[in-house]
N, C-alpha and C positions, 0 to 999 in steps of 0.2 A: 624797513626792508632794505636790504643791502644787497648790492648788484657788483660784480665785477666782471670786466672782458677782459680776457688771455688771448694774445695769437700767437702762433711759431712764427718765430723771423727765423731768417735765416743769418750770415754774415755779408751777404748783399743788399739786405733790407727784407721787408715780408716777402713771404714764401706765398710762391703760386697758389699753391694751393693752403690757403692760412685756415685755420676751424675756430672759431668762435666760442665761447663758453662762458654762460653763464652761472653763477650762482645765488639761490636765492634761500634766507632764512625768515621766516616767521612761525608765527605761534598754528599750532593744527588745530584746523578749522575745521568743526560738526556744524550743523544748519544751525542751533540756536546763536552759536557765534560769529557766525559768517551774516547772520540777518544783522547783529549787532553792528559789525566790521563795519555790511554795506550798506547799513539803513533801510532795511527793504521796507516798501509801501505797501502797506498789512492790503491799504483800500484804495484802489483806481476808479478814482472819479470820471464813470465815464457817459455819455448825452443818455437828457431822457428820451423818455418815448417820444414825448412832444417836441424834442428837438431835433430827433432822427427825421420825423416826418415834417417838419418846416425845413430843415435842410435838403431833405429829399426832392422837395416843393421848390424850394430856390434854384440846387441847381438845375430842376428839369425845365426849369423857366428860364435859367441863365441858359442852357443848351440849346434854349429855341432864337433866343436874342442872338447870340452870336453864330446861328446856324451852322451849328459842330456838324450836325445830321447831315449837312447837304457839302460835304467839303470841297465840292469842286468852287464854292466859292470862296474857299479861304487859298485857293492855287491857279486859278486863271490871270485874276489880276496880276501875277506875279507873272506870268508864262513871256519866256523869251522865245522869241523866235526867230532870232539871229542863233542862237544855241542848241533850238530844240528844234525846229521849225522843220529842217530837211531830212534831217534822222526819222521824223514822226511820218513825214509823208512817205519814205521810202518804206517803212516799216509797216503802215496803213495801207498802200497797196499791196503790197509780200502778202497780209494775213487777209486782205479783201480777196484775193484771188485765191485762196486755197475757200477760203470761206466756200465759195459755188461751191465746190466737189463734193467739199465734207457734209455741206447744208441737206445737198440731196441725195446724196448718201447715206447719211446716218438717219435722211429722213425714211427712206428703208426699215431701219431698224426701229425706228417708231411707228410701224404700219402706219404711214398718214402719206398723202401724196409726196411729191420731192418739192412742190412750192411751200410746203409749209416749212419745211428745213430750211427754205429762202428767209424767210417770215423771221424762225428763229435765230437768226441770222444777223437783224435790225435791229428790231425792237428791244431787246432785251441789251444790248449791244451799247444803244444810245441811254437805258436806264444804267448802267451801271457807272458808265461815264462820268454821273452825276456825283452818285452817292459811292462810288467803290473808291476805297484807299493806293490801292494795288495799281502802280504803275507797269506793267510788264506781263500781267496775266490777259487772256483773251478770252473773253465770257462767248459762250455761242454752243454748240451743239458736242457732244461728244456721248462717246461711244455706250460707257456703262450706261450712262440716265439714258440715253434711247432707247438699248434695249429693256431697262426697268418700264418706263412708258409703254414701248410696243408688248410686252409680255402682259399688261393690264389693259390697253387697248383691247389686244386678240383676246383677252378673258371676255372683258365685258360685250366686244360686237364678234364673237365668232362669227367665221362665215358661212357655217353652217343657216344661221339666221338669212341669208339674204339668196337664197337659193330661190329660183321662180321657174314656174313649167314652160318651156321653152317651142319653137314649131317642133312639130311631127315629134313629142311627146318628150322630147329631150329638156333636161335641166341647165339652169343659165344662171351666172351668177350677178348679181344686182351690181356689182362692184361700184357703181356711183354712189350708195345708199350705203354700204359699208362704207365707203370711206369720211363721210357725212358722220355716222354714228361714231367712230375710230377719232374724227377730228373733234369732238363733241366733250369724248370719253378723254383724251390728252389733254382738253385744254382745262377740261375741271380738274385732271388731277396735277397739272399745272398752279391753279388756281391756290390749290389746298397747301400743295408745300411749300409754296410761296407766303402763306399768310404764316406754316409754321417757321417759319425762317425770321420773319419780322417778328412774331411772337416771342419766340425766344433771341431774339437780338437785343428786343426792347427789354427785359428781363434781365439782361447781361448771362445773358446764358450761354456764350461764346465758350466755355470752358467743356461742354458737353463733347465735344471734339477729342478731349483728351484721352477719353475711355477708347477712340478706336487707335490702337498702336501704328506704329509703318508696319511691322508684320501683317496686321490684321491687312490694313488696307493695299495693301500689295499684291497681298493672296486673295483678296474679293476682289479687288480689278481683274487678276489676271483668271481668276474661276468664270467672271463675268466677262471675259475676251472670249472666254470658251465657249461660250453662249452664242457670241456676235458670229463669230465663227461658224458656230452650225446653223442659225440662223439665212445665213449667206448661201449655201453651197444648195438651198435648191436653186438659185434663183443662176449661178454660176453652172449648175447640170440641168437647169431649165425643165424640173418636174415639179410636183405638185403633193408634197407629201401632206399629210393630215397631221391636224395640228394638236398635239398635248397640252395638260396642264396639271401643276402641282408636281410633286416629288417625284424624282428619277425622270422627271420630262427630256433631261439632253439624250440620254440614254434609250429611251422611246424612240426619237425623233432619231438617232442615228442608227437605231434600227430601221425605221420606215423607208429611212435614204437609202440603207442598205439593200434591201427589195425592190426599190425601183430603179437601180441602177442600168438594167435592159433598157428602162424607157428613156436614157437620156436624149434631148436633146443637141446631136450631135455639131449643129452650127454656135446654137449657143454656147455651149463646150468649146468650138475653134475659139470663138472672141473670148470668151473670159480666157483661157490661155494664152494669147497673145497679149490682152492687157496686162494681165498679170507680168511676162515677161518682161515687157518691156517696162512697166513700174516697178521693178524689183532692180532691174540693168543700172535704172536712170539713178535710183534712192542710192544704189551703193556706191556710186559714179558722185555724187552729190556729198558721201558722205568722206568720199577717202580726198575729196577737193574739196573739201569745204574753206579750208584756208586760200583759197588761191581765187574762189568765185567770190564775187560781190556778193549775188546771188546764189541762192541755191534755184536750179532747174523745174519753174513751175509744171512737171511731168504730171501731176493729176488734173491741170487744164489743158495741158495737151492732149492727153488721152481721149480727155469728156469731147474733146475740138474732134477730133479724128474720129472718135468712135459715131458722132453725130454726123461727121460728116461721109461716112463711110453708107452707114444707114439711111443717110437720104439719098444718094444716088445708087445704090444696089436694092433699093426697098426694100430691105432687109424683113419687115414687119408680115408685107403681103405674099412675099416670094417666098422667106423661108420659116414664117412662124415666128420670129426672133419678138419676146416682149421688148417694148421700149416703155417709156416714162409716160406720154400719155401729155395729153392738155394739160398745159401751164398757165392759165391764164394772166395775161398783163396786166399790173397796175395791183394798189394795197387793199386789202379788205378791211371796213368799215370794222371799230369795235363793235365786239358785242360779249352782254354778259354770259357767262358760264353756265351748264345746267348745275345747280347743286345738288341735284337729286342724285348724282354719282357718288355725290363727300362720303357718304357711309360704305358706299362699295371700295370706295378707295383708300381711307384713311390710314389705312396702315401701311400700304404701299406708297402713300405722299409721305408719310412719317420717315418711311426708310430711304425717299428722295432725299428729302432734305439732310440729313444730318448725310448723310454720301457725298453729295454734290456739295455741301461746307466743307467736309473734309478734305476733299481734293483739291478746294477753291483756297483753302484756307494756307494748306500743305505747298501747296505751289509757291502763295502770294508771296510765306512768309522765307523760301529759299529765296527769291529774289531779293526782298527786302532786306536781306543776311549777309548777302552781296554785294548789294549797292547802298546800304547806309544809310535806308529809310524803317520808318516804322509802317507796319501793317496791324490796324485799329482790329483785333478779331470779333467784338462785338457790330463790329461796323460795318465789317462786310458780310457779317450775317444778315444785316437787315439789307445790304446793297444786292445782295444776291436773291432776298424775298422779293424786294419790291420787282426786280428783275422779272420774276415768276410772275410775280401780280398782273402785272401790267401787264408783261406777257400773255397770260391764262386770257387775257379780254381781246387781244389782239389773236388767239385762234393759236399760239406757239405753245409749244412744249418745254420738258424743263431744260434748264440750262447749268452748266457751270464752266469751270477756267478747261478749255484743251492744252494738253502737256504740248502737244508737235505744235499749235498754232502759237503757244509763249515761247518757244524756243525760237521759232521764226519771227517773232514781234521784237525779242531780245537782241538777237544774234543780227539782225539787220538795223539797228540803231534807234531803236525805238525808245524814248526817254519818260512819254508821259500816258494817260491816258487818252490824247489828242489820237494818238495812233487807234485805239479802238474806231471812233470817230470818222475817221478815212477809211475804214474797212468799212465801216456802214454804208459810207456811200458808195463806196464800191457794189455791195451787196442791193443799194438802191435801183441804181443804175441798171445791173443784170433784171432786176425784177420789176421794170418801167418799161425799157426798151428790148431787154434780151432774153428773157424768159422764154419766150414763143420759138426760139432760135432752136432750144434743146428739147424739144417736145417727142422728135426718132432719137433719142439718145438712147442703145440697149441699157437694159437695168445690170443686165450681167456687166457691162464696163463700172457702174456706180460697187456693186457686191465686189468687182478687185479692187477695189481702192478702198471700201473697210478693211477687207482681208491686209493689206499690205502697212496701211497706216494701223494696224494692232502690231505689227515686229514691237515694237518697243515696250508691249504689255507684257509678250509672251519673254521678253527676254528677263523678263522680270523672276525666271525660274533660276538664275543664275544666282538666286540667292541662295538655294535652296544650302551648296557648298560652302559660301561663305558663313552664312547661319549655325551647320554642323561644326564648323569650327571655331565658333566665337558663343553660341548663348545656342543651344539644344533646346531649350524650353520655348525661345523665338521659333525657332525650328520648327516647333511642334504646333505652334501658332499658325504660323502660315499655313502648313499644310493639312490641318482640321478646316481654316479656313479654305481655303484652295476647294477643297473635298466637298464641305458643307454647301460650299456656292454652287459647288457642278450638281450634286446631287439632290439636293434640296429645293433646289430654283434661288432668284435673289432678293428674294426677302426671307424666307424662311432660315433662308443660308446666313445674312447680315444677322438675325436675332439671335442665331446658335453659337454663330463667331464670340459675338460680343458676349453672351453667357460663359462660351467656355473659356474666352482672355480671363474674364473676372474669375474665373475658378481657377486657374490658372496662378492667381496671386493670392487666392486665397492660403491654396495649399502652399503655395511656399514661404507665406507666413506662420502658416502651422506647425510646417516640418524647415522648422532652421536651422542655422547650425550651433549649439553649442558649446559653447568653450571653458576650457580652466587656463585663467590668465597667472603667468608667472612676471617676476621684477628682473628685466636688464641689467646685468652686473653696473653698479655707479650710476644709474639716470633715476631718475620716477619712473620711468616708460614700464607698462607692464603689457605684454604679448601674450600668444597663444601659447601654451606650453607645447602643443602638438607642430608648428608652422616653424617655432623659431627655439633654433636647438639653446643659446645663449639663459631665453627664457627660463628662471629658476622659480620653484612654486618656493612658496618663506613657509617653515615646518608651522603647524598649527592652523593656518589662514586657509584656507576656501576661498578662491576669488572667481565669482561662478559670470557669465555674461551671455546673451542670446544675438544673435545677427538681427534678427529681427524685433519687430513692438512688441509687448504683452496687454493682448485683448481676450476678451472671453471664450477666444475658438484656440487657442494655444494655452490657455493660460494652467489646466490641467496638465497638460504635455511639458509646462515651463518645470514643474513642480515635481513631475517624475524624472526630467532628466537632470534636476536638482541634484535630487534623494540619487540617481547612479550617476553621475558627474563627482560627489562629494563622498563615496563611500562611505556613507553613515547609512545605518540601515534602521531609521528611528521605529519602526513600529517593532522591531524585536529588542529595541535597546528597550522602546516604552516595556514593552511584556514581561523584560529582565529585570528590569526597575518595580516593576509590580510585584514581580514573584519573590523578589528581594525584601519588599514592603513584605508582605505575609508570613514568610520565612523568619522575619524576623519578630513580628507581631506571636508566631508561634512559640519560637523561643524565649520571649520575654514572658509566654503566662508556662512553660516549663521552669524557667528560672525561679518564676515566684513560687510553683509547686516544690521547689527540691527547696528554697530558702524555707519556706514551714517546714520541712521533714528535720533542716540543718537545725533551724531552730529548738524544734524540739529536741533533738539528739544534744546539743546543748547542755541544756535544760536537765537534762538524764546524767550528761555528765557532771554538770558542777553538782549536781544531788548526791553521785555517787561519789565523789571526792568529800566532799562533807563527810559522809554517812564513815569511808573510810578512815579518814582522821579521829575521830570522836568516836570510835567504839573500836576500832585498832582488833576489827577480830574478822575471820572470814565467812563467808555464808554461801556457804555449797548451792545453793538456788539464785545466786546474786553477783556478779562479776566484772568487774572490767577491766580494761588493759592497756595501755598507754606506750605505744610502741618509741623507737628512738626515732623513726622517722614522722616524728606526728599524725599518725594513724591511729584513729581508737576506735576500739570495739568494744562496743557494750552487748554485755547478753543477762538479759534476764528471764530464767526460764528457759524454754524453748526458742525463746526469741534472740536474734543476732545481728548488729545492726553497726557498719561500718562506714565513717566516713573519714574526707581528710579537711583541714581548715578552709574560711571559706575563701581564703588569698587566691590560694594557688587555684579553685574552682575560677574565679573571677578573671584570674589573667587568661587560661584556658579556653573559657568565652569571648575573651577581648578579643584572642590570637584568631579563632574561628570567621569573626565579622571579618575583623581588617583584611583575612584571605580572601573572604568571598568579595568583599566588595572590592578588591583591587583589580578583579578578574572584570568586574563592568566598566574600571576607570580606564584601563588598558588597554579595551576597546576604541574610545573615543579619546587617550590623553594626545594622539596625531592631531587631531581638528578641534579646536577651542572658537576658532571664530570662522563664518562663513560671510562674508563681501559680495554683495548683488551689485551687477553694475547695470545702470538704469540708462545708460546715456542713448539709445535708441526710441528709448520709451517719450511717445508726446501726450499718453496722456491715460486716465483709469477710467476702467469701467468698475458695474457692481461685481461681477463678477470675478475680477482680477484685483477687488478690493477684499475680498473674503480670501483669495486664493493666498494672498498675502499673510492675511492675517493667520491662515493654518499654517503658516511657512515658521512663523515668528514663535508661535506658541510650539509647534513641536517639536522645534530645537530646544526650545528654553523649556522643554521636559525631558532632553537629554543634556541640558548642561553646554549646550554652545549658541552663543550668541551670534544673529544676525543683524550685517548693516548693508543699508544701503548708502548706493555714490552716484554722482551723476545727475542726479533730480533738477527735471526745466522747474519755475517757478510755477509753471500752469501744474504740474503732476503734484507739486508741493498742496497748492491752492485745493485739488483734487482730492486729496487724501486729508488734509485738514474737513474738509466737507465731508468727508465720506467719516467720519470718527474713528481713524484710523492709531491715532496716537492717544496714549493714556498712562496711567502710572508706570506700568512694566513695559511699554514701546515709548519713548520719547522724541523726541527730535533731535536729541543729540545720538541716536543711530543712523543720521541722516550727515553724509560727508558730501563735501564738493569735488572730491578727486577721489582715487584710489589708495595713491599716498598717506592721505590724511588717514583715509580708516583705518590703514596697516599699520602705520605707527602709532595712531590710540589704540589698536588693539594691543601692540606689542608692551607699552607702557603697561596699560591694564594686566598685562602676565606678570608686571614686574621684573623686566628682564633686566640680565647683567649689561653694562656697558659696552662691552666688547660685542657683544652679540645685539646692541641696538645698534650701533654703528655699522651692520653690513646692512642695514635698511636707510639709512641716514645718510640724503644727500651729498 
């Protein structure tokens, strides 16, 4: 191999701008002599079965010895706290104090009281501490999993169920016994996705994640804000509408609201408008200074402070109607196990928790970790997020995952380890030992403006929609089936159609590729699109045909017709022309032998009558023949008359007839002699795209032009050798490593002049 570099200099030395060039000469390489070149390993000796599963065994046992599983003990010991120490407390507090709001708040949207949002708050808080990777995410309540919870809560204990006949014949609603059922119903289906999380953690099934895109998940959070959202606005207009379920439920329900609009209550109306105001003043206040505060403006414990304390001395409750929150009682509730008699009412709504709540959790971990230079273990926090649930689901909490606003405030105030979760727990402690009983007149309408306000950052998430239309239309169209499907559909029905319609999504654009006819760069190897790059020049005879995409069984028919019109050969009328040419010719050859007996005897007739003439030198009125100057003879004897001409010139006459006709089918295809597939997309064959193949090969090489293929990974090779794909007439040596290579043994094989191999030739 022989290599040289060129640069321009200038007469100052190399030039700024210098170009490189190499050249390289060796012999052209097909598969059988590239295996030779490179010595390929026909056979990869790789572990038995028996050794798959004692290693499997070791390392699950070396996993437990060195307790990979539990990593907070491979990072405590290390833990400084001259370095991390004041950042983690200042950061511990910031997200312990949003914690209250959001706890009972979002516990709202779990129909379960607002102490259990306390609950979820801890527990889950101090397990992930243990076992999660993710320094910077904040595991605790958030918006979509509440409302998936509370939409299977209200399924399974509607409150239709707890209705009782009340004095003087009026109906009354049990509410302590709903909320007993609702806490029951959460905490099993707590329980469930929690164990699927560890299930598929321990499986390494962290990859499950991939299927849902940022499109996907963007448009089902912000379908599922839309939920939270209406969910909210009775309790902010303080009526009482009836509650739906299943398909077009948002749509019902903002009908229902629409009708009871008369009966708002009008005090409850004043407070949620003023909370609202004033969290909306504070957040934008907080966010155009965010450089300039230490903090940012704890304004959702201020509100819950005010709004409580507004309500305890205006008695808001008795004077004017106003709901509040209701007994909180002090101090932690004792575990207890789960009913599982709800697993089967729930299972597919635990199913669509889990892989949600990983995704968001995972999505998050791993932008931080991107940032600051750690790794985020994805099977790891699969299992750090189940056991989270687990242990949760016994402690009476709901499910959990990472909040975007609370990682941003654990980040953004100097928060370095998991230590910081930790300090929000006992924040979260503290409120729920000594101060729980504090917020018992809290109105629920101040909790409903502070989901409402802490979802901006969901809904702004439509600002994709623009950016989408002008970068990937197909994302486009992702989001906003998703988007659709969530609001319409409810959020599981919605999560199942998303994810079907992504994957169809890719199917089809597997299906419908784009493909191409590659032309050769004046002077490089490089061969381009003929259509994209004008320089691109097709080489007269070659076909060099290549797909954007793989060839598998749902394309691989579709590969093969825009072959046959990419290539302009039209093989089934070339085959038809070839057949009729076969017949045609089969015909004239038993005409030929017909007229050779008639010549022959005419012959025969005549050398008799040359004799007969000689030797008897006389004429015979009934007997005749005539021998013209242009070798013509006619014999008559009798009545009979019978002209031919030698059978030379018959012979070239039929020569002259074939060679016309058949120039007319050579004429057709003498443009394309060779067609070049380029495989280098392809990772691998199926049976079907093995047969599709094989009709590709043979019905060229029934009109006369040979195909190769370029590009082949060593698996596709392996693949097709299995598959009995090579044989006398397909060998391996139609098998190239480049493009180059094919073109110039195809070109060789035509036998070309020099001059005309040289505009191919490096």
């Amino acid at each position: 191999m022989e290599r040289t570099m060129n640069m321009k200099r200038t007469g100052m030395g190399v030039s700024e701008h210098a170009e490189a060039k190499f050249c390289v000469a060796r012999i052209i390489l097909d598969e059988l002599k590239l295996e030779e070149v490179a010595q390929r390993q026909t056979e990869i000796q790789g572990p038995s079965i028996k050794e798959k599963i004692c290693n499997s065994i070791r390392c699950f046992v070396g996993h437990w010895k060195i307790l990979t599983w539990i990593p907070v003990l491979s990072w405590i010991p290390r833990y400084s706290v001259r370095e991390n120490g004041l950042g983690d407390l200042v950061s511990g507090v910031s997200v312990g104090i949003m914690h209250l709001p959001q706890g009972m708040a979002y516990a709202l949207l779990a129909s379960v009281p607002p102490v259990f949002g306390l609950y979820t708050s801890f527990y889950p808080v101090l397990v992930y501490f243990i076992f999660g990777t993710s320094k910077h995410i904040s595991i605790g309540t958030f918006a979509v999993i509440s409302i998936m919870i509370g939409s299977v809560s209200e399924r399974l204990a509607p409150e239709d169920h707890f209705l009782t006949n009340g004095t003087n014949g009026s109906v009354v609603m049990d509410t302590e016994a709903r909320d007993v059922q609702r806490v029951k119903v959460a905490a099993a289906t707590t329980l469930l996705c929690g164990i699927f999380q560890v299930l598929l953690g321990l499986v390494r099934f962290g990859f499950v994640v991939t299927y849902l895109s940022e499109p996907l998940v963007r448009g089902y959070t912000t379908g599922a804000a839309t939920h939270v959202i209406t969910s909210q606005l009775k309790y902010m207009f303080g009526v009482s509408p009836r509650r739906f379920s299943g398909p077009l439920q948002l749509l019902y329900t903002l009908g229902e609201l629409g009708s009871l609009l008369p009966q708002t209550h009008i005090p409850t109306l004043v407070i949620s408008l003023v909370a609202l105001s004033v969290l909306i003043i504070v957040k934008v206040i907080n966010s155009c200074y965010s450089h300039k505060l230490l903090l940012p403006v704890p304004i959702e414990l201020m509100v819950i402070i005010a709004g409580t304390l507004v309500s305890h001395y205006t008695d808001l409750e008795a004077v004017n109607g106003v709901d509040v929150v209701g007994e909180i009682p002090s101090g932690l509730v004792p575990p207890r196990v789960p009913e599982v008699g709800f697993f089967s009412s729930v299972v597919g709504d635990a199913f669509a928790m889990a892989v949600v709540g990983y995704a968001i959790s995972i999505s998050l971990g791993k932008t931080f970790a991107l940032k600051y230079g750690y790794k985020v273990d994805s099977n790891q926090e699969l299992v750090a997020l189940g056991f989270s649930n687990v242990i949760g689901g016994f402690f009476q909490c709901y499910s959990v995952t990472s909040s975007l606003s609370r990682s941003l405030v654990q980040e953004s105030t100097g928060g370095k380890t998991q230590v910081a979760g930790v300090i929000s727990a006992v924040i979260v402690l503290i409120t729920v030992l000594k101060l729980g009983s504090l917020f018992e007149e809290l109105p629920t309408a101040v909790l409903s403006t502070i989901v409402f306000v802490n979802l901006k950052g969901m809904f702004m998430q439509c600002q994709d929609i623009p950016a989408l239309w002008k970068s990937n239309r197909v994302d486009l169209l992702v989001w906003l089936v998703t988007f659709l499907c969530t609001v319409l559909l409810n959020l599981d029905l919605g999560l199942a159609a998303s994810i079907i319609f992504t994957l169809l999504t890719v199917i089809f654009r597997t299906q419908r590729p784009r493909y191409s006819l590659l032309g050769r760069v004046p002077d490089t190897e490089l061969y381009l699109e003929t259509e994209s790059y004008k320089e691109a020049k097709a080489i007269p005879g070659i076909t060099i045909f290549r797909s954007s995409a793989m060839l598998y069984y749902a394309n691989a028919e579709l590969y093969q017709e825009a072959l046959l019109e990419k290539s302009g050969i039209n093989v089934p009328k070339l085959k038809k022309r070839k057949e009729e040419e076969k017949a045609k010719k089969r015909q004239e050859k038993e005409q030929e032998k017909q007229t050779g007996v008639l010549r022959e005897l005419a012959k025969r007739v005549l050398v008799s009558m040359k004799n007969v003439s000689q030797s008897v030198h006389c004429e015979r009125t009934d007997h005749e023949h005539i021998i013209n100057d242009n070798s013509t003879a006619t014999v008559s004897h009798g009545n009979l008359n019978c002209s031919f001409q030698p059978e030379q010139d018959s012979e070239e006459e039929e020569r002259d007839k074939i060679d016309t006709h058949s120039s007319s089918c050579d004429n057709v295809q003498e443009h394309t002699h060779s067609i070049i597939l380029d495989f280098t997309p392809v990772s691998f064959i199926d049976t079907v795209t093995l047969k599709t193949l094989k009709n590709i090969f043979q019905d060229f090489a029934e009109v006369d032009v040979t195909v190769y293929i370029v590009g082949c990974q060593v698996c596709v090779v392996q693949q097709l050798e299995r598959g009995g794909f090579f044989s006398q007439s397909v060998s391996k040596g139609r098998l190239f490593p480049s493009i180059h290579d094919a073109v110039l043994h195809c070109l060789c094989q035509r036998d070309l002049s020099s001059s005309e191999f040289a505009l191919v030739r490096l």
